[in-house]
PDB file of N, CA, C and O in Angstrom:
ATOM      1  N   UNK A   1      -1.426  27.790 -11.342  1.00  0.00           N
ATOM      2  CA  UNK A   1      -0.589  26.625 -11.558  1.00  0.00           C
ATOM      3  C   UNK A   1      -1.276  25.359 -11.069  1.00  0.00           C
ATOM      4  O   UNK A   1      -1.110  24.244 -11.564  1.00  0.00           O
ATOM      5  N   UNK A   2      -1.874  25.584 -10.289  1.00  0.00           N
ATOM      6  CA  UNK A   2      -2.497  24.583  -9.894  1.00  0.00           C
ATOM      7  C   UNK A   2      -3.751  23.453 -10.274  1.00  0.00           C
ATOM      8  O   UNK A   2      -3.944  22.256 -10.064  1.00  0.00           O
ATOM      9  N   UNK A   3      -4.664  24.857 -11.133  1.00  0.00           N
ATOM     10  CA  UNK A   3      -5.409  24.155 -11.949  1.00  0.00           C
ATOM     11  C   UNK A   3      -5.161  23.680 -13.160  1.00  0.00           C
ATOM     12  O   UNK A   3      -6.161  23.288 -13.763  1.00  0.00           O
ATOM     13  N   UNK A   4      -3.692  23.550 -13.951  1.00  0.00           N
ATOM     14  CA  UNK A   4      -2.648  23.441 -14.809  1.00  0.00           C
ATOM     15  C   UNK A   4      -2.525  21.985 -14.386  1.00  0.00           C
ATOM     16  O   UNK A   4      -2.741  21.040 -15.146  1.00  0.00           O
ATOM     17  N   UNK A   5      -2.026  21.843 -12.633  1.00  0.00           N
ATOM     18  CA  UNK A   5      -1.843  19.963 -12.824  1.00  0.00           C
ATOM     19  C   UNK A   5      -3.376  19.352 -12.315  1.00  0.00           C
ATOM     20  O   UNK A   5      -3.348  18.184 -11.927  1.00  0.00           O
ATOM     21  N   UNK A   6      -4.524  19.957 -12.292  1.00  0.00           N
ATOM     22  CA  UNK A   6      -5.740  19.863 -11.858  1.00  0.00           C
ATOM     23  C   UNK A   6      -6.035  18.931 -13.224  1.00  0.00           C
ATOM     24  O   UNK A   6      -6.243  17.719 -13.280  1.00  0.00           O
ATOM     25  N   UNK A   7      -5.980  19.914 -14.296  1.00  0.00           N
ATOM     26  CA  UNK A   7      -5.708  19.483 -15.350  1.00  0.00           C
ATOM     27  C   UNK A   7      -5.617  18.559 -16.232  1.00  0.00           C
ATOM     28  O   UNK A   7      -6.442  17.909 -16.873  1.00  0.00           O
ATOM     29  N   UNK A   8      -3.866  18.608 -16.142  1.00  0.00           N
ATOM     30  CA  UNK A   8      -2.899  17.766 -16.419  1.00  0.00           C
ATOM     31  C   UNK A   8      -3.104  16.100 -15.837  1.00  0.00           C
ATOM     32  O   UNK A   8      -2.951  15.082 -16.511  1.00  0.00           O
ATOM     33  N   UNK A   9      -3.459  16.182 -14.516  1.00  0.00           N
ATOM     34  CA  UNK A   9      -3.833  14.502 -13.826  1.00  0.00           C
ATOM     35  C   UNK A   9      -5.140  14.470 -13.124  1.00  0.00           C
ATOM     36  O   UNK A   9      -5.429  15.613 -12.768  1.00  0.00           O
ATOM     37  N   UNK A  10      -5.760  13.868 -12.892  1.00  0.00           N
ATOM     38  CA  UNK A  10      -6.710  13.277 -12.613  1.00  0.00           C
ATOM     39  C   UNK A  10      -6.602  13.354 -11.370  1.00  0.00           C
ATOM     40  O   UNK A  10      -6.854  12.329 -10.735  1.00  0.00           O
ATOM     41  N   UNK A  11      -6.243  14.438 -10.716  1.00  0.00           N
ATOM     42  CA  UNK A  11      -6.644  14.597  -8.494  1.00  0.00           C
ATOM     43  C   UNK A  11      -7.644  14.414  -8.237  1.00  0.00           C
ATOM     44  O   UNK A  11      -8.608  14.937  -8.796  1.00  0.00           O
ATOM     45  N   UNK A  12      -7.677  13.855  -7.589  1.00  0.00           N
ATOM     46  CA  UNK A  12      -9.233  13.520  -6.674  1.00  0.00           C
ATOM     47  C   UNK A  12      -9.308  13.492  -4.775  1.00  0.00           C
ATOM     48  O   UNK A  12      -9.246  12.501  -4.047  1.00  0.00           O
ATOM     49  N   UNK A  13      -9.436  14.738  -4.439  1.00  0.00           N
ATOM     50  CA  UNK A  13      -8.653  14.488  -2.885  1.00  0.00           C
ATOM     51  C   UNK A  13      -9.743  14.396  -2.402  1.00  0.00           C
ATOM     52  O   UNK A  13     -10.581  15.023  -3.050  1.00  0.00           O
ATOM     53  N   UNK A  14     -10.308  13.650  -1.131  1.00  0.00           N
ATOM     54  CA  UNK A  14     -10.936  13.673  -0.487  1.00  0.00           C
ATOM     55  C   UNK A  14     -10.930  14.309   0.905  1.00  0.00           C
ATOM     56  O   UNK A  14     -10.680  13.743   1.969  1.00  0.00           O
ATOM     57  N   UNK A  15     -11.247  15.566   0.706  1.00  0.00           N
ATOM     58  CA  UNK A  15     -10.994  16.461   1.730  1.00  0.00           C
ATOM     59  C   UNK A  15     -11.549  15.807   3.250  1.00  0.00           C
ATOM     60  O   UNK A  15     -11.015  15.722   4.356  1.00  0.00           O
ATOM     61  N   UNK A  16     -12.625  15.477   2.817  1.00  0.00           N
ATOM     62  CA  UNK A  16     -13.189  14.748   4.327  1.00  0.00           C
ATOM     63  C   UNK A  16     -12.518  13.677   5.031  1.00  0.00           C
ATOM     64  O   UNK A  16     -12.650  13.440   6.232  1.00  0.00           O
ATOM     65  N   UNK A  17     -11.827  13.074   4.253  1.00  0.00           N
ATOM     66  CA  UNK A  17     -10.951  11.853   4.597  1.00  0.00           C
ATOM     67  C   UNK A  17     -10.098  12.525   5.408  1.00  0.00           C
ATOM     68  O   UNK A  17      -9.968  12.070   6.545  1.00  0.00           O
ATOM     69  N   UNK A  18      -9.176  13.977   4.961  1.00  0.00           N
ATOM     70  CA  UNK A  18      -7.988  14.486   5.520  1.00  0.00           C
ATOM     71  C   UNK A  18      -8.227  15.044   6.100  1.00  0.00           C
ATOM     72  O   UNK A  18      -7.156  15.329   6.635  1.00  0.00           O
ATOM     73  N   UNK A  19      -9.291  15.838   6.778  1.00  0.00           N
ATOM     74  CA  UNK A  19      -9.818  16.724   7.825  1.00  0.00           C
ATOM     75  C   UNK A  19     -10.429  15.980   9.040  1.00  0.00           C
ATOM     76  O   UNK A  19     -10.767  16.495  10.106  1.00  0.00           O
ATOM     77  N   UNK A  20     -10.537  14.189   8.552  1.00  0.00           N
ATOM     78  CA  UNK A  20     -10.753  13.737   9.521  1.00  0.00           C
ATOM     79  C   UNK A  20      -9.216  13.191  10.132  1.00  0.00           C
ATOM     80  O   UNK A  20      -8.779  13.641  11.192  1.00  0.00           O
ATOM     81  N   UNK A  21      -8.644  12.408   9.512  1.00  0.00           N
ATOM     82  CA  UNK A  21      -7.000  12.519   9.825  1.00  0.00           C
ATOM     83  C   UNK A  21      -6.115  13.336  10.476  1.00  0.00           C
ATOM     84  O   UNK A  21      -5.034  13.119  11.024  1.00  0.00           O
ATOM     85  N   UNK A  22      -7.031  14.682  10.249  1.00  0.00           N
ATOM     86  CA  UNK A  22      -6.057  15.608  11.063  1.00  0.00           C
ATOM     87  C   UNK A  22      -6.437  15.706  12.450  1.00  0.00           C
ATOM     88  O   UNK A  22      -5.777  16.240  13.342  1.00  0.00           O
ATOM     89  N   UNK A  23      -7.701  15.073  12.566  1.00  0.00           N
ATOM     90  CA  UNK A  23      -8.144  14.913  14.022  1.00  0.00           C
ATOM     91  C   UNK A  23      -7.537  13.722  14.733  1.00  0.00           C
ATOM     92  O   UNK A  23      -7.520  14.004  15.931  1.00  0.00           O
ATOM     93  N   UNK A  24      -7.120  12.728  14.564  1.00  0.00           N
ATOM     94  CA  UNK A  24      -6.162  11.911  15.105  1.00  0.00           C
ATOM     95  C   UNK A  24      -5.319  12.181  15.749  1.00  0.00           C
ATOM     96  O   UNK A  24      -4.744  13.264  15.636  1.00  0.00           O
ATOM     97  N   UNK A  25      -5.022  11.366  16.535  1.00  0.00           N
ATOM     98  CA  UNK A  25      -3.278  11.489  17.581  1.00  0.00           C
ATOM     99  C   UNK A  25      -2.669  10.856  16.786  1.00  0.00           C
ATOM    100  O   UNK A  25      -3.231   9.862  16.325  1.00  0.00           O
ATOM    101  N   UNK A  26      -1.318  11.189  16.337  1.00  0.00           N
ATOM    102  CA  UNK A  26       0.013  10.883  15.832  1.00  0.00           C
ATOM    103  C   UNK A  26       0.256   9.280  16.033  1.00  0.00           C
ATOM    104  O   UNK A  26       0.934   8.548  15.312  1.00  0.00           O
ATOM    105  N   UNK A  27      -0.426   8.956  17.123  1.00  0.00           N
ATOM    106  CA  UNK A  27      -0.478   7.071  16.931  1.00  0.00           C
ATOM    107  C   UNK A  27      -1.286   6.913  16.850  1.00  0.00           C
ATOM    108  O   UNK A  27      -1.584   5.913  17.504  1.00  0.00           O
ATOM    109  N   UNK A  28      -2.624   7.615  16.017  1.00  0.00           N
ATOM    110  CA  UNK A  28      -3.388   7.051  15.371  1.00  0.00           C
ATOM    111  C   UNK A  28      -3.967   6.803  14.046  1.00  0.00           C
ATOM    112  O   UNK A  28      -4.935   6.325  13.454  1.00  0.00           O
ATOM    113  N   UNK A  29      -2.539   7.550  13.872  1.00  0.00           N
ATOM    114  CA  UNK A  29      -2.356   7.802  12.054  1.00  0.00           C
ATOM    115  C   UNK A  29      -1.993   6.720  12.127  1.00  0.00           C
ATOM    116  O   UNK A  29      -2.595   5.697  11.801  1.00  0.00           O
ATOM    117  N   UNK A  30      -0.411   6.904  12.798  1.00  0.00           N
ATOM    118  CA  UNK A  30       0.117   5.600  12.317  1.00  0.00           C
ATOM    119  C   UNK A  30      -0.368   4.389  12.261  1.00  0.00           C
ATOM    120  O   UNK A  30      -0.081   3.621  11.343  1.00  0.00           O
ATOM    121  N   UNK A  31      -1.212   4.061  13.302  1.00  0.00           N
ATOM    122  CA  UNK A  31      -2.558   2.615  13.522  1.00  0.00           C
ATOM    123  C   UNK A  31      -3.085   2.420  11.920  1.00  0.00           C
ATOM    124  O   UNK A  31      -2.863   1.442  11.206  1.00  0.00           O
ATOM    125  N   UNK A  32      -3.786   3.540  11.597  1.00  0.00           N
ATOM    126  CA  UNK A  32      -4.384   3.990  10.420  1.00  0.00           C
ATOM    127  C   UNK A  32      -3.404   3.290   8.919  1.00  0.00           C
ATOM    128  O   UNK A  32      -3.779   2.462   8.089  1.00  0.00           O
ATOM    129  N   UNK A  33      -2.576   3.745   8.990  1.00  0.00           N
ATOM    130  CA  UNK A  33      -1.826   3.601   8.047  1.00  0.00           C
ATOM    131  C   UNK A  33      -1.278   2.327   7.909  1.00  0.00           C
ATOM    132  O   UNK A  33      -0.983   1.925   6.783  1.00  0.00           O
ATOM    133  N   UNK A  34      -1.022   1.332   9.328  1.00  0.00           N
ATOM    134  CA  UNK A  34      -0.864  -0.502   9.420  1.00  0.00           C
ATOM    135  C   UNK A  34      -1.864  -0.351   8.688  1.00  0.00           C
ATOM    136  O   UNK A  34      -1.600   0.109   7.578  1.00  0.00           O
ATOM    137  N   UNK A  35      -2.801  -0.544   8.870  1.00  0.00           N
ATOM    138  CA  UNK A  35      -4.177  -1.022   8.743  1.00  0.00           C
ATOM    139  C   UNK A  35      -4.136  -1.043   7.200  1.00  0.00           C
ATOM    140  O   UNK A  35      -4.496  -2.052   6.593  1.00  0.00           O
ATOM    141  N   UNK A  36      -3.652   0.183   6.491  1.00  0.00           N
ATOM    142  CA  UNK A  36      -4.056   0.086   5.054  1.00  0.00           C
ATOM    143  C   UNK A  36      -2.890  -0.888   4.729  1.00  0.00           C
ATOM    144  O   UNK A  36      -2.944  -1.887   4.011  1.00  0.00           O
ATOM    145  N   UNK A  37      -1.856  -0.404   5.387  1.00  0.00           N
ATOM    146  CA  UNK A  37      -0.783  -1.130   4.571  1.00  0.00           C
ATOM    147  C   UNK A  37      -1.198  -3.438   4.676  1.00  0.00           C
ATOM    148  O   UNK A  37      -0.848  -4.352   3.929  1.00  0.00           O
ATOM    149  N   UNK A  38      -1.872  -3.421   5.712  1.00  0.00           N
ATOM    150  CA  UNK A  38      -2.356  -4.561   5.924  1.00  0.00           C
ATOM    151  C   UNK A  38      -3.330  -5.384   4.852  1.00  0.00           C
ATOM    152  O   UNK A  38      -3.330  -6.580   4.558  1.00  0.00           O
ATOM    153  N   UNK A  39      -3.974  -4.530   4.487  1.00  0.00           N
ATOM    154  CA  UNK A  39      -4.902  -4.564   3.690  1.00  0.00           C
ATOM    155  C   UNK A  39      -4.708  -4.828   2.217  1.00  0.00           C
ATOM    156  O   UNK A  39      -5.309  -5.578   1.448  1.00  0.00           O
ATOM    157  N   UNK A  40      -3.363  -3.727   1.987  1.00  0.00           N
ATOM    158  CA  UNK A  40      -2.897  -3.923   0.722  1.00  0.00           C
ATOM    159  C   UNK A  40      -1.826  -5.557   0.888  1.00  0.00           C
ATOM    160  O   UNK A  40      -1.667  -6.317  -0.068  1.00  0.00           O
ATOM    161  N   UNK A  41      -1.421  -5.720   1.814  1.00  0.00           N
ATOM    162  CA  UNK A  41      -0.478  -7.173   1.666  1.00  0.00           C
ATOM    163  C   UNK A  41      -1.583  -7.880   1.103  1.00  0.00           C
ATOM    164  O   UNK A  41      -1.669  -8.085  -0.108  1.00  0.00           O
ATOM    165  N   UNK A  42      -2.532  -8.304   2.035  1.00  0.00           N
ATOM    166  CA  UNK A  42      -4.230  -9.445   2.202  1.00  0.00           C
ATOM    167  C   UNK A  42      -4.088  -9.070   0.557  1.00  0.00           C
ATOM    168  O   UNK A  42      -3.472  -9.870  -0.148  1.00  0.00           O
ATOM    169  N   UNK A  43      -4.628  -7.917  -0.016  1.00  0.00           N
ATOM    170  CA  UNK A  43      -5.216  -7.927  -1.396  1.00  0.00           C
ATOM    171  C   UNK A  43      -4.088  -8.578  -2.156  1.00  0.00           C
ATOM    172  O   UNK A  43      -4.336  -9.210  -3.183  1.00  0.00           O
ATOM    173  N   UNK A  44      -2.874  -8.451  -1.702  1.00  0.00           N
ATOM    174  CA  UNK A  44      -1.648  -8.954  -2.910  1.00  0.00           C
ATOM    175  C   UNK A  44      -1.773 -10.010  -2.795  1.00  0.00           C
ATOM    176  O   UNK A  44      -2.074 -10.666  -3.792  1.00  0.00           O
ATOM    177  N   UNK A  45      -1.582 -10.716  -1.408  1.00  0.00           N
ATOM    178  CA  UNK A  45      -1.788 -12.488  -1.201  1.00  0.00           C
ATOM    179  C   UNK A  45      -2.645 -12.889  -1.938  1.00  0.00           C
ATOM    180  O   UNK A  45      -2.359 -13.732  -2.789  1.00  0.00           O
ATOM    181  N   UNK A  46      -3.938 -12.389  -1.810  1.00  0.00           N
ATOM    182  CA  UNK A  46      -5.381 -13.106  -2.784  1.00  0.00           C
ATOM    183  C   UNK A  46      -4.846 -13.702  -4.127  1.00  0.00           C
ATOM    184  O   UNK A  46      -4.802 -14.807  -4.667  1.00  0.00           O
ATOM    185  N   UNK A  47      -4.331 -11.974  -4.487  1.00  0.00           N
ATOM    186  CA  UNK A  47      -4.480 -11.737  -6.055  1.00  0.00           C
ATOM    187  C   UNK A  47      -2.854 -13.284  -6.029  1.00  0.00           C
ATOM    188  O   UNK A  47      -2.950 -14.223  -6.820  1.00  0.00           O
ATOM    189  N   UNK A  48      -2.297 -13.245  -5.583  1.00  0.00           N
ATOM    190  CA  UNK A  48      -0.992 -13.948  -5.961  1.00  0.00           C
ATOM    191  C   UNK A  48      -1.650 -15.828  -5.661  1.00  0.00           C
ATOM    192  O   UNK A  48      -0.978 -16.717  -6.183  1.00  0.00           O
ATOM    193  N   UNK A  49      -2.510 -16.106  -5.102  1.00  0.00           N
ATOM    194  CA  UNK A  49      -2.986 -17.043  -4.536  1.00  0.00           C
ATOM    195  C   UNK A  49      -3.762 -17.824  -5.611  1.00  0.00           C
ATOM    196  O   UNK A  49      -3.825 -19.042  -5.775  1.00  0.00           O
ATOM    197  N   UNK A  50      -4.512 -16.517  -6.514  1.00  0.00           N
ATOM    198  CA  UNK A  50      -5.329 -17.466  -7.293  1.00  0.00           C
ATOM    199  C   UNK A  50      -4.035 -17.377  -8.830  1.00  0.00           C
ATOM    200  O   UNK A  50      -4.124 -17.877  -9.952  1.00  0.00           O
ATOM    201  N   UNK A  51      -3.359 -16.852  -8.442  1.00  0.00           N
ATOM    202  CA  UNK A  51      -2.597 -17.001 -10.001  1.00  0.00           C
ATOM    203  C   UNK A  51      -1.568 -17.878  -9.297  1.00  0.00           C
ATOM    204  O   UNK A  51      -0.968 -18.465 -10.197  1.00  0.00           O
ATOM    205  N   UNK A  52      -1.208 -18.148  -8.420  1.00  0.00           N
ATOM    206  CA  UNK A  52      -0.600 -19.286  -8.172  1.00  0.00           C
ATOM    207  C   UNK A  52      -0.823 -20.347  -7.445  1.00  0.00           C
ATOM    208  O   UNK A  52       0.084 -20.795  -6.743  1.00  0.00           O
ATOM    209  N   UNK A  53      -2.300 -21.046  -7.488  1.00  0.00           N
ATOM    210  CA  UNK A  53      -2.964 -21.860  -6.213  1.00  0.00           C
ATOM    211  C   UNK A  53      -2.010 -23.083  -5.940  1.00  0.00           C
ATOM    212  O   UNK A  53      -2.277 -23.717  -4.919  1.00  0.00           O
ATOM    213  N   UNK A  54      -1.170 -23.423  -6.529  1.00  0.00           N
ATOM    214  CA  UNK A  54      -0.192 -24.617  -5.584  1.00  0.00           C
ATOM    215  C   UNK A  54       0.476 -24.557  -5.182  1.00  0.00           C
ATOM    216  O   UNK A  54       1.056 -25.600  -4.879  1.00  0.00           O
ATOM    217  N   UNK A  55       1.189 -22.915  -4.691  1.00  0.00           N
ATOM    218  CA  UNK A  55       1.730 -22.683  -3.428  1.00  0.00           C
ATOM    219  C   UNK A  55       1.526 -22.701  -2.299  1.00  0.00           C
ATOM    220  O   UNK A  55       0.302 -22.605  -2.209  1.00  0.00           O
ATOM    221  N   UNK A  56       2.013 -22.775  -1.159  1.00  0.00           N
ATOM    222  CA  UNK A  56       1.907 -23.600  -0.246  1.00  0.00           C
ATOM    223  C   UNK A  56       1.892 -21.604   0.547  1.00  0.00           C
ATOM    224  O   UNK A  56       2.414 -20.666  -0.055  1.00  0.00           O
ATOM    225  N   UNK A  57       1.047 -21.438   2.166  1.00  0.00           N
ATOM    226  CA  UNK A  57       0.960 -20.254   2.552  1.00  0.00           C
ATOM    227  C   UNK A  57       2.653 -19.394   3.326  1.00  0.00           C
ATOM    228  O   UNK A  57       2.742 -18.399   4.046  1.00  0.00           O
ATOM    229  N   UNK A  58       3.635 -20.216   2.832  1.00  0.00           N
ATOM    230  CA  UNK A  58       4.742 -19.784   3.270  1.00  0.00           C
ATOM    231  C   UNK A  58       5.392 -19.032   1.889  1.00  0.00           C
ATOM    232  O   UNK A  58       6.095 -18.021   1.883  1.00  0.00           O
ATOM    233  N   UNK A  59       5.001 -19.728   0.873  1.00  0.00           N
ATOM    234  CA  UNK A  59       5.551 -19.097  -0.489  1.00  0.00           C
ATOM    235  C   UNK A  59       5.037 -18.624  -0.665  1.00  0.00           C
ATOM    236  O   UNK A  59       5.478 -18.086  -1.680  1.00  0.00           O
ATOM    237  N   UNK A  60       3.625 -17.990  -0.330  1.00  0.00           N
ATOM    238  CA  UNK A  60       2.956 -16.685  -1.007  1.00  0.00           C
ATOM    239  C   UNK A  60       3.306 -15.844  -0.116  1.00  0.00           C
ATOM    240  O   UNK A  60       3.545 -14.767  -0.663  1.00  0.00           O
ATOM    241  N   UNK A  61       3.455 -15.803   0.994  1.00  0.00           N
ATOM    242  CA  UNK A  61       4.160 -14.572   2.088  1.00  0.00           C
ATOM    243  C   UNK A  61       5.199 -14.637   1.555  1.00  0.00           C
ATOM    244  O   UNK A  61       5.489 -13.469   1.298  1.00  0.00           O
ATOM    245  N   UNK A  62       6.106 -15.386   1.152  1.00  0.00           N
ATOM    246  CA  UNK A  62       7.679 -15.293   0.623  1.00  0.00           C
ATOM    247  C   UNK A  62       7.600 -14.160  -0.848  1.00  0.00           C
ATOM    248  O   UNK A  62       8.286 -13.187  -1.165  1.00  0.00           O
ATOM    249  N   UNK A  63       6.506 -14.796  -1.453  1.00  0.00           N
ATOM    250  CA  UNK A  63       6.169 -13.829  -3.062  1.00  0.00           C
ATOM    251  C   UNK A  63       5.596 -12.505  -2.628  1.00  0.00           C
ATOM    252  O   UNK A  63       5.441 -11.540  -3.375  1.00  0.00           O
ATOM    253  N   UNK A  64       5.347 -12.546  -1.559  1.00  0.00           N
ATOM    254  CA  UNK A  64       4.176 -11.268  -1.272  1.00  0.00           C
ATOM    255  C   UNK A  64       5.966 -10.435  -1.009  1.00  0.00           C
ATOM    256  O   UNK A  64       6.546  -9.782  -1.877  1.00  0.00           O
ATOM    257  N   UNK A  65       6.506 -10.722   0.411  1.00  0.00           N
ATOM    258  CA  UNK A  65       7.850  -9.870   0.178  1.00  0.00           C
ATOM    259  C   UNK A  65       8.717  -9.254  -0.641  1.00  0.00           C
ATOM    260  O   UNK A  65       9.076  -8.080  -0.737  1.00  0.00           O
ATOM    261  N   UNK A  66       9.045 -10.420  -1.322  1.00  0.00           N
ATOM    262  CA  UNK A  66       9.532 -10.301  -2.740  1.00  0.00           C
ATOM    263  C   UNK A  66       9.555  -9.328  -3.475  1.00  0.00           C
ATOM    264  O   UNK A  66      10.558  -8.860  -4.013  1.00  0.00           O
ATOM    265  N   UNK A  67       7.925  -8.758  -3.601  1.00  0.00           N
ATOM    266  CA  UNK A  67       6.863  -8.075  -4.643  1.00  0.00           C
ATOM    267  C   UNK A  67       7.350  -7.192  -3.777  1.00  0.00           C
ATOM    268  O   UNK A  67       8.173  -6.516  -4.395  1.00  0.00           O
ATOM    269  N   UNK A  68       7.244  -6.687  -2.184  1.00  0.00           N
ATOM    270  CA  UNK A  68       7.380  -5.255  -1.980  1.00  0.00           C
ATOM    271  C   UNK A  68       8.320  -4.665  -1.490  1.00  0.00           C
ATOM    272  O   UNK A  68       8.307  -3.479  -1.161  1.00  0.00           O
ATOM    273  N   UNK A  69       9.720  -5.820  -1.334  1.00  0.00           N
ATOM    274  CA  UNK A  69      10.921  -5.683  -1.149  1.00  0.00           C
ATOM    275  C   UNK A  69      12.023  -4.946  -2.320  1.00  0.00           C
ATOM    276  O   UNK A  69      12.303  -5.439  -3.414  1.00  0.00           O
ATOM    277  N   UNK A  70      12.554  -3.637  -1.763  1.00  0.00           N
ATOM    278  CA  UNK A  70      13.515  -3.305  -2.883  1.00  0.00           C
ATOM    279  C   UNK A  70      14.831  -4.240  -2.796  1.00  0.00           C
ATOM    280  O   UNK A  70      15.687  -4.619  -1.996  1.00  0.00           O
ATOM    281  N   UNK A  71      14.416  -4.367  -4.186  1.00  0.00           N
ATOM    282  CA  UNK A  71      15.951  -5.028  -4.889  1.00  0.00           C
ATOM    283  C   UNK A  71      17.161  -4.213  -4.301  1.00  0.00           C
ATOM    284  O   UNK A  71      17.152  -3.003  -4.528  1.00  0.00           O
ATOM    285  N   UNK A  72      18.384  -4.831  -3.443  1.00  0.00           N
ATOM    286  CA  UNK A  72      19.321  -4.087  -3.028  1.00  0.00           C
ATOM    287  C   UNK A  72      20.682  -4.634  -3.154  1.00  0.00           C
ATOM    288  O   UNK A  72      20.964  -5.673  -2.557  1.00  0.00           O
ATOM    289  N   UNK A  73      21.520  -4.041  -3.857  1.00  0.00           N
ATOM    290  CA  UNK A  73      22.796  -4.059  -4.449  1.00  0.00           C
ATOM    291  C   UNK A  73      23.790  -4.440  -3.319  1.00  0.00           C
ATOM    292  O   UNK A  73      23.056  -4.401  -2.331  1.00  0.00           O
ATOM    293  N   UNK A  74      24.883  -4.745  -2.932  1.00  0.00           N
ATOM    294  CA  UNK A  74      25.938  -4.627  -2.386  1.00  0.00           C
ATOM    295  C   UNK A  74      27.004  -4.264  -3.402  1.00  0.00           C
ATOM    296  O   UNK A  74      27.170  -4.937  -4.419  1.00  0.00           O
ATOM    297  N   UNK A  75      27.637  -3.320  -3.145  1.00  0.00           N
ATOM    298  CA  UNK A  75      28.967  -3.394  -3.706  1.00  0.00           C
ATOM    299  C   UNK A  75      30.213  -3.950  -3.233  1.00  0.00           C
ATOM    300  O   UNK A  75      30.338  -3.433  -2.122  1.00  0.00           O
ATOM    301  N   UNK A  76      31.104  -4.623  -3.409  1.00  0.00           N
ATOM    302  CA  UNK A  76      32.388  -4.583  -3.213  1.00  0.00           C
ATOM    303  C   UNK A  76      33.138  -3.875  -2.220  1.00  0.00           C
ATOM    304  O   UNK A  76      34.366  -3.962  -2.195  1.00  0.00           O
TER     305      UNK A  76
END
């Protein structure tokens, strides 16, 4: 079954990546994981920066949220 979704999608695991991960302390994943998630904001700001260069650096953190904020309902 496995080589069925091997297959089916395009996996690509990098075993070395996760065998080094597993050597970490539990707060050092998590460190790990700011870090990317940091990384990915920086890359969104860029990308949002040059498609919108006359925003000012409070509205592109405002657009950057925006972008990774779920839309959330209230009901009644």
């Amino acid at each position: 079954m496995t080589d069925d979704l091997t297959r089916e999608y395009d996996i690509s695991i990098d075993w070395e990546q996760l065998e080094l991960m597993a050597t970490l302390s539990p707060a050092k994943r998590v460190l790990a994981g700011m870090q990317a998630q940091a990384f990915a904001m920086a890359a969104l700001r860029g990308t949002l920066r040059r498609r919108f260069p006359e925003l000012t650096q409070s509205e592109l953190n405002m657009k950057v949220l925006a972008y990774l904020t779920p839309l959330r309902m209230e009901m009644p």
